[in-house]
C-alpha positions in Angstrom: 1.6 21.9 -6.6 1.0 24.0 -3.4 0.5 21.0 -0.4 -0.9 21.3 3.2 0.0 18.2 4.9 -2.3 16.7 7.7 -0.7 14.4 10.7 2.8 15.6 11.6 4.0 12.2 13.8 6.5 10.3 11.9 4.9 9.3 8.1 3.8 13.2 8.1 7.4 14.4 8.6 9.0 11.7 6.3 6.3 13.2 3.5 7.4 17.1 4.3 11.1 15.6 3.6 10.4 14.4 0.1 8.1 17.3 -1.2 11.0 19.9 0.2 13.4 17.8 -2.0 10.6 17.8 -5.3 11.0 20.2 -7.8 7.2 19.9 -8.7 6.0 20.4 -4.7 5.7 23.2 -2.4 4.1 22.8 1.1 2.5 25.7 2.3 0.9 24.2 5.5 1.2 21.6 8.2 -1.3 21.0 10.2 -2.0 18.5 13.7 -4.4 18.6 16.6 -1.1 18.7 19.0 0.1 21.8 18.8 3.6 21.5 20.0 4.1 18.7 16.7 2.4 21.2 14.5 4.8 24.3 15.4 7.6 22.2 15.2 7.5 20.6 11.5 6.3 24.0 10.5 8.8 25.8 12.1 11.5 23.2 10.6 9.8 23.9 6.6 9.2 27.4 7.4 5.4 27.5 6.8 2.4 28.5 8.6 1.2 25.7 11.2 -2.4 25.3 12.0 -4.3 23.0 14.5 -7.7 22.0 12.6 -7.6 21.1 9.2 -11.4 23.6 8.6 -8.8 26.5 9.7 -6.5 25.4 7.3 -8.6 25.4 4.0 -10.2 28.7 5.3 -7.3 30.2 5.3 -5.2 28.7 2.7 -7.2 28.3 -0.6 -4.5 28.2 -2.8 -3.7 25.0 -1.8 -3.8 21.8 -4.8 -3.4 19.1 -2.5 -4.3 18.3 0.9 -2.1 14.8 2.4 -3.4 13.1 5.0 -1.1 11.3 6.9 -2.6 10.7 10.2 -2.8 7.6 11.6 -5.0 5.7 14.4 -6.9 2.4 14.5 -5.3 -0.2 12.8 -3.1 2.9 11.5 -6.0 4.3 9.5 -9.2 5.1 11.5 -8.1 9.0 11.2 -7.8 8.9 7.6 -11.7 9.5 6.2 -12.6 12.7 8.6 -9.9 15.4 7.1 -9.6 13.1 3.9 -13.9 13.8 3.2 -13.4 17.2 4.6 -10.1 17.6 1.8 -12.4 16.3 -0.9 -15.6 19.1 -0.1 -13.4 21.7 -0.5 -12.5 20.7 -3.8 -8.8 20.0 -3.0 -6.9 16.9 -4.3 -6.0 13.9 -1.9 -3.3 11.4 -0.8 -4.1 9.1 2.1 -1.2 7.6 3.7 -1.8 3.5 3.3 -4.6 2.0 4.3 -7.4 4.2 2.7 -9.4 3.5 5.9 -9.8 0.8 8.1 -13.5 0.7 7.9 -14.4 -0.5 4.0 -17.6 1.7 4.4 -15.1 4.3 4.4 -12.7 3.0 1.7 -15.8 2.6 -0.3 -17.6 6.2 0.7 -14.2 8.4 -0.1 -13.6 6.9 -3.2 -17.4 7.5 -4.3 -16.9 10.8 -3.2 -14.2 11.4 -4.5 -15.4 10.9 -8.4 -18.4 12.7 -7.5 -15.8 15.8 -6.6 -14.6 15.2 -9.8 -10.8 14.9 -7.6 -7.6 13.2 -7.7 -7.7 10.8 -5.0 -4.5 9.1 -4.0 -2.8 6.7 -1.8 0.4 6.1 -0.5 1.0 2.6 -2.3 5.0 3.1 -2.6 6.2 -0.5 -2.7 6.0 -0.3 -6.0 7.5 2.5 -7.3 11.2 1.2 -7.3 14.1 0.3 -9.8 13.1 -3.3 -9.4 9.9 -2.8 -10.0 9.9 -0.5 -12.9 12.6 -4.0 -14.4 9.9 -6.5 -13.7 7.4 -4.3 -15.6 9.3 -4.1 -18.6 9.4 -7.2 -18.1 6.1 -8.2 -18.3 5.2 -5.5 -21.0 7.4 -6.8 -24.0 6.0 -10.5 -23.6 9.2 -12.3 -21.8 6.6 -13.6 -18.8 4.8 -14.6 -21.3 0.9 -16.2 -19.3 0.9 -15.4 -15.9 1.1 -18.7 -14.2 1.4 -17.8 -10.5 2.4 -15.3 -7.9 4.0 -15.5 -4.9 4.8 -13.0 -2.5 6.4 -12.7 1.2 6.6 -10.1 3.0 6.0 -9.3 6.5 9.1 -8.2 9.4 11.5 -10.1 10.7 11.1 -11.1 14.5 11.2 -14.2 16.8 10.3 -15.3 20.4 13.3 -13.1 21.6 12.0 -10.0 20.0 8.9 -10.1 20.7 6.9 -7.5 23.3 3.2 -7.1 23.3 1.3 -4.3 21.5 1.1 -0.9 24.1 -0.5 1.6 21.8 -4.6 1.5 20.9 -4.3 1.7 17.8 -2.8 -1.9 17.9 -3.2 -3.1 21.2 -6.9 -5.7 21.3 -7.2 -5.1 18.1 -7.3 -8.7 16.2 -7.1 -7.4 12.8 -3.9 -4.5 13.0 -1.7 -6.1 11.3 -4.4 -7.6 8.3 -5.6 -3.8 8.2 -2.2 -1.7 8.7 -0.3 -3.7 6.7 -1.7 -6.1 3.7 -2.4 -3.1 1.7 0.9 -3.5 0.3 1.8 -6.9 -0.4 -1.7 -6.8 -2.2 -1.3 -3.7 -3.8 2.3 -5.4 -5.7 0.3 -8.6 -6.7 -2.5 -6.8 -8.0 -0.2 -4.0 -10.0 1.8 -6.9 -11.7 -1.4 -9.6 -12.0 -4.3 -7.6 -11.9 -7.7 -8.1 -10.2 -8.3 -10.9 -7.3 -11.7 -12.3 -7.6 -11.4 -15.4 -4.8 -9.6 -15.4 -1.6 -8.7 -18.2 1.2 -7.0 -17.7 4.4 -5.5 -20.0 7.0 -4.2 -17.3 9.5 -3.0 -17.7 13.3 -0.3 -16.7 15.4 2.9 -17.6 17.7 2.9 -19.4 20.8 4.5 -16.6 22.8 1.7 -14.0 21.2 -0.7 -16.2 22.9 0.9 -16.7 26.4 1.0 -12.7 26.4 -2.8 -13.0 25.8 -2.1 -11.1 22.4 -4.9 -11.3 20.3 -3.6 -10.2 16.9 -4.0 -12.7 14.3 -0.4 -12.0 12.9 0.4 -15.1 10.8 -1.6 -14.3 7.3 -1.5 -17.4 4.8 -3.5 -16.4 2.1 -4.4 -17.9 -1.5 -5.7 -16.1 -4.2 -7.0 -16.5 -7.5 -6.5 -13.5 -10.1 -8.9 -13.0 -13.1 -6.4 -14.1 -15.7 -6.8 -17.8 -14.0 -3.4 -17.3 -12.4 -2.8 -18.9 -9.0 -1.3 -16.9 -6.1 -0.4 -17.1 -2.2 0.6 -14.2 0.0 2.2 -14.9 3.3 3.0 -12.1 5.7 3.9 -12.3 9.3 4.5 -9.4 12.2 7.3 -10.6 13.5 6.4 -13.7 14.5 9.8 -15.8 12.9 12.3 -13.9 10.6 12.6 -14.6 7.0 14.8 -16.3 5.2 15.3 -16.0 1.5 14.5 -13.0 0.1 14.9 -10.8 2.9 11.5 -9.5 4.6 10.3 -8.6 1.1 10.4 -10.8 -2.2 7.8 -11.9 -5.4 8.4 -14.1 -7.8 5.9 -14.0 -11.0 6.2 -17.1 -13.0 5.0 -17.3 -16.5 4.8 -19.5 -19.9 7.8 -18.1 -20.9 10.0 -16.5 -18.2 9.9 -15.9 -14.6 11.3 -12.7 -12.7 11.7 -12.2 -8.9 11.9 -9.3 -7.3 14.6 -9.5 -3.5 14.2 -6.9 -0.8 11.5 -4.5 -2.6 14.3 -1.9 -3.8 17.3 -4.2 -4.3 17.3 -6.5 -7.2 15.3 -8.2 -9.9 16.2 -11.6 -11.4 14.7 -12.7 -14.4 15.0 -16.4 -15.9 13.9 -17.0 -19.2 12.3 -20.0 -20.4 14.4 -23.0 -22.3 14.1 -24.7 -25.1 15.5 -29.0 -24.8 14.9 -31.5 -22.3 14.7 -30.4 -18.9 17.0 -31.8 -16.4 15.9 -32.2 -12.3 17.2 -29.9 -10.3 18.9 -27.3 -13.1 17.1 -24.1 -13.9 18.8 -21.2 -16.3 20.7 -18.7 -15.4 19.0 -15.7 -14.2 19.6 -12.2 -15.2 20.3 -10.2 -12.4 19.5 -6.2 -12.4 20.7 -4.6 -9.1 19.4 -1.4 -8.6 22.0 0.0 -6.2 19.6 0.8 -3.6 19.3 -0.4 -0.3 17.0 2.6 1.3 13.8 1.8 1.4 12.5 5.3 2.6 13.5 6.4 -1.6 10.3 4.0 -2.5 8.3 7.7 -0.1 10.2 10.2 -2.7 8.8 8.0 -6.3 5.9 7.5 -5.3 4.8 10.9 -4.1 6.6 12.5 -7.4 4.4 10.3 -9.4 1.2 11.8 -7.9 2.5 14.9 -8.4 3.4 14.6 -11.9 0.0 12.8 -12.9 -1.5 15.9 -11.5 0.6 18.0 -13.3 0.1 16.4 -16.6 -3.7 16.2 -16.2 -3.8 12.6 -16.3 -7.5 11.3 -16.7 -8.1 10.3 -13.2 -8.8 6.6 -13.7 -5.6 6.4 -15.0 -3.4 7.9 -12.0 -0.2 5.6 -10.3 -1.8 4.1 -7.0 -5.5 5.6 -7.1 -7.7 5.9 -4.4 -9.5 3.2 -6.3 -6.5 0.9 -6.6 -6.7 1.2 -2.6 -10.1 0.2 -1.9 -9.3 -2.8 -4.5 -6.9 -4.1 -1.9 -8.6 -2.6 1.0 -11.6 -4.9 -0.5 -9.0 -8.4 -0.2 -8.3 -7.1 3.6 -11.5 -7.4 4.5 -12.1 -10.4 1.8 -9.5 -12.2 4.1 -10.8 -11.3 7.9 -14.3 -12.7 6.6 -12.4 -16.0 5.3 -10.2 -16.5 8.5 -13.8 -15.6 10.3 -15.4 -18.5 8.7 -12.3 -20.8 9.2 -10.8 -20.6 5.4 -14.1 -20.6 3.4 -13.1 -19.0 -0.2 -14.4 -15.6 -0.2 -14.8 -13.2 -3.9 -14.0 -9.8 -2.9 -16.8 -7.2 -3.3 -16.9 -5.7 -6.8 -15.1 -2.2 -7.5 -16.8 0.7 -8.9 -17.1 1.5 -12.2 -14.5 4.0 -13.6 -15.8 7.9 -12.7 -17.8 6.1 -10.2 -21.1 4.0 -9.7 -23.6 4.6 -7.2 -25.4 1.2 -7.6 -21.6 -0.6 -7.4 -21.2 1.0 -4.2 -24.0 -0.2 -2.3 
């Protein structure tokens, strides 16, 4: 797959790492409206740099894949220009995580997107580890058994000490960065292992010392959910605002009718207790089974993830089928917004707006 990569700041490099490492990529062109960041990543991957992404698909039409990794408001307000632009020109799309940070957006490139008749993409890679791949099995061969409930923590680890007040604009006055930069993935994990949410609550608020800064990201997200299996679940993620215990700054536990599996530290290890027969006793539980995966580096979760969209490609999978779709993201993109209207109406239960229909639906999207 011949790649042109938009955005060349820190996510952009990180993806020009794993596709010079992937048998299955080659990237022909970087592109960035700074010039200096431009000529150097292309310079480092020996490959033409340009400085507008229109130059680059004039003058690079062999190109499969265009991957948009720029960042901005609520690290995604760059993301629908070049990813719309991508799309017209009839070239397949990754968008770094979140799809957009305007739903309009989300909604409009996916539309398009099916209407293109294009692999659309995004970069939802906390799932594509070891740990997860166990927990899958898992759940495919029946020893979950009935989803019961979900719950997931993840956030990063912080504290009065380690706190200093946003300085950038993409963060900075902005209430809803973290909601918007970050709770694609904790939702994307509960929805790959559970499936759809259909209602949401949120009681979210923030640290003492976030106020007294006059910081007014709400960065304290307690959220319960309700899948369309029946299950119960409840997400909580913070930005730093205490530091984790348990777990580590990542960890899930699914609980069923007839085992329970918890994944610790999103790459690291997967327990998995299976249900027993006799009386229970208070306080004992079984053993678990524990899987390590022998990984501790999360950047490896960049390298799967992106070799699964290039393989799906590859092996003309059916679009509505792809790992991580662009519809997958506006599904979570959908409980973002689900949960700023909640926390907006002081933890009323709010049912996410309905996806479109595979291949696309006009009337679904308006």
């Amino acid at each position: 797959m011949k790649i042109g990569i938009v955005g060349m700041n820190g996510i952009g490099m990180r993806h020009a790492e794993c596709y010079s490492q992937d048998p299955l990529a080659q990237v022909l062109a970087i592109c960035d409206v700074v010039k200096e960041r431009a000529d150097k990543a292309a310079e480092k991957y020996g490959v033409r740099a340009y400085y507008s992404l229109q130059e680059m698909l004039q003058h690079e039409p062999d190109l499969d894949i265009v991957d948009v990794t720029t960042g901005g408001i609520d690290n995604g307000s760059w993301h629908f220009e070049p990813a719309m632009q991508a799309i017209a020109a009839g070239k397949h799309v990754l968008i770094e995580k979140p799809l957009a940070n305007d739903i309009r957006e989300g909604r409009e490139l996916v539309r398009f997107a099916a209407e293109k008749n294009v692999y659309l993409g995004c970069n939802l890679n906390h799932y594509f580890t070891a740990p997860a791949e166990k927990a899958r099995q898992y759940m495919d061969s029946g020893d979950i058994g009935e989803t019961v409930y979900c719950l997931h923590k993840m956030g990063f680890n912080g504290g009065e000490e380690l706190y200093s007040p946003p300085k950038s604009p993409k963060d900075k006055n902005q209430p809803y960065f973290h909601m918007k930069a970050f709770l694609t993935h904790p939702f994307s994990v509960m929805r790959y292992f559970c499936g759809d949410i259909t209602h949401i609550q949120t009681f979210s608020s923030q640290a003492g010392f976030r106020k007294s800064a006059s910081d007014i990201m709400v960065s304290i997200n307690s959220i319960h959910v309700k899948f369309a299996s029946g299950a119960a679940g409840y997400l909580l993620s913070q930005r730093g605002d205490a530091t984790y215990g348990l777990g580590g700054w990542w960890s899930m536990e699914v609980g069923g009718t007839k085992g329970t599996f918890c994944i610790e530290n999103c790459v690291e290890k997967v327990s998995y207790w299976r249900a027993q027969k006799g009386v229970p006793v208070i306080g004992a539980h079984p053993q678990p089974e524990v899987t390590e995966s022998g990984v501790t580096e999360f950047n490896t979760t960049f390298n799967n993830r992106l070799h699964a969209f290039l393989e799906d490609i590859s092996n003309g999978v059916p679009r509505e089928h792809i790992r991580a779709s662009g519809r997958d993201a506006l599904a979570v993109l959908e409980y973002t917004f689900a949960v700023i209207e909640s926390y907006e109406q002081g933890g009323a239960v709010v049912r996410p707006h309905p996806l479109p229909a595979f291949h696309g639906d006009p009337l679904s999207m308006m």
